[in-house]
C-alpha positions, 0 to 999 in steps of 0.5 A: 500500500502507498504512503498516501493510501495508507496516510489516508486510511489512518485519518479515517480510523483516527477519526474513529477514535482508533488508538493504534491508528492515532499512533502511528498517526501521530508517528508519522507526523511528528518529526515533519511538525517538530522541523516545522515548528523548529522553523517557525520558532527559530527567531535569532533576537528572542533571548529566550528560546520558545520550546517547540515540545510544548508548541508541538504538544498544543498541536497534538492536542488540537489535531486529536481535538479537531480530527473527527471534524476534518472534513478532507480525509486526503492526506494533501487535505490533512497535512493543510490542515495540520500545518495550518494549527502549527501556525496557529499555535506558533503565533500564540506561543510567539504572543505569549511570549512577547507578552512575558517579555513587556512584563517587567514585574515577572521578569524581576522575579523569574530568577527567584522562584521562592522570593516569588512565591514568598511575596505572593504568599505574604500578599495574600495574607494581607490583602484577603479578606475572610471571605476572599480566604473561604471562597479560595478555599471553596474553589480548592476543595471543588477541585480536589472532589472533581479530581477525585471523581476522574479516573485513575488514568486521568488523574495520572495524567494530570498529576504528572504534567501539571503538578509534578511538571514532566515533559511529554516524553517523560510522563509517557515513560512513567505511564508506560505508554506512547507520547501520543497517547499521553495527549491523548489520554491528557486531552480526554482527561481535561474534557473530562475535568471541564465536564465534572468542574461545571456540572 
């Protein structure tokens, strides 16, 4: 089978939330949109570099997002497509960044993550009210139960790319799984979260 046939025949099976068809999916298009997006990014006046993993993991995201809804099933169609949401993300990642960099305030404390810390600590003591500390502690414990209520998978996910701050690469090696279906899992996991959060 050709590469455009079989390329066209996992965007179908993709958008039948196949697993294995997603992965070898994903297989496929990784090393084109991680050069890609190195080129788009690669900006010689930025000081600090944009990290094309996480640009790269926005674009998995959205394409596992959107794939159901592609309505060219070719494969020119799909990588159109694609190529379009690695712009997009891209821009946005520039944004942000340049929005970081106006921001003199967060620039004086990057440095010294605990300084940081200590003054927004000591900052809220003084600023919050009672009520502002029991509508804060609410909003804690909302979280805390509609994380309970995800399941184990879910709740790994989250708990490895969030709170314990792993890359892509490095919670798929603690989950024992693929790259592609640590997004996967972490996009059902977010959706899931949202659901339960509003409900």
């Amino acid at each position: 089978m050709n590469s455009s046939r079989r390329i066209e025949e996992l965007i179908d099976l993709a958008q039948k939330m196949d697993d294995d068809a997603w992965n070898e999916l994903c297989s496929t298009m990784e090393p084109k949109l991680r050069s890609y997006l190195q080129g788009l990014l690669a900006i010689p006046k930025l000081k600090r570099r944009i990290d094309v993993e996480d640009v790269l993991q926005n674009v998995h995201l959205a394409v596992l997002r959107g794939v159901s809804d592609l309505r060219d099933g070719t494969e020119s169609g799909f990588w159109h497509w694609v190529y379009a949401i690695c712009r997009y993300q891209a821009s946005k990642a520039l944004d942000h960044h340049m929005a970081e960099r106006r921001n003199v305030h967060r620039e004086q404390y990057d440095h010294d993550e605990e300084k940081q810390h200590a003054l927004l600590e000591h900052a809220a003591a003084i600023l919050s009210t009672p009520s502002q500390k029991a509508a804060l502690n609410e909003q804690d414990q909302k979280f805390q139960r509609t994380l309970e209520q995800l399941d184990d998978k879910a709740k790994e996910v989250i708990r490895l790319r969030y709170f314990e701050k792993l890359s892509r690469k490095e919670t798929a090696a603690a989950m024992g799984c693929s790259v592609f279906t640590v997004d996967r899992l972490l996009s059902q996991a977010l959706a899931a979260f949202a659901r339960l959060w509003n409900d």
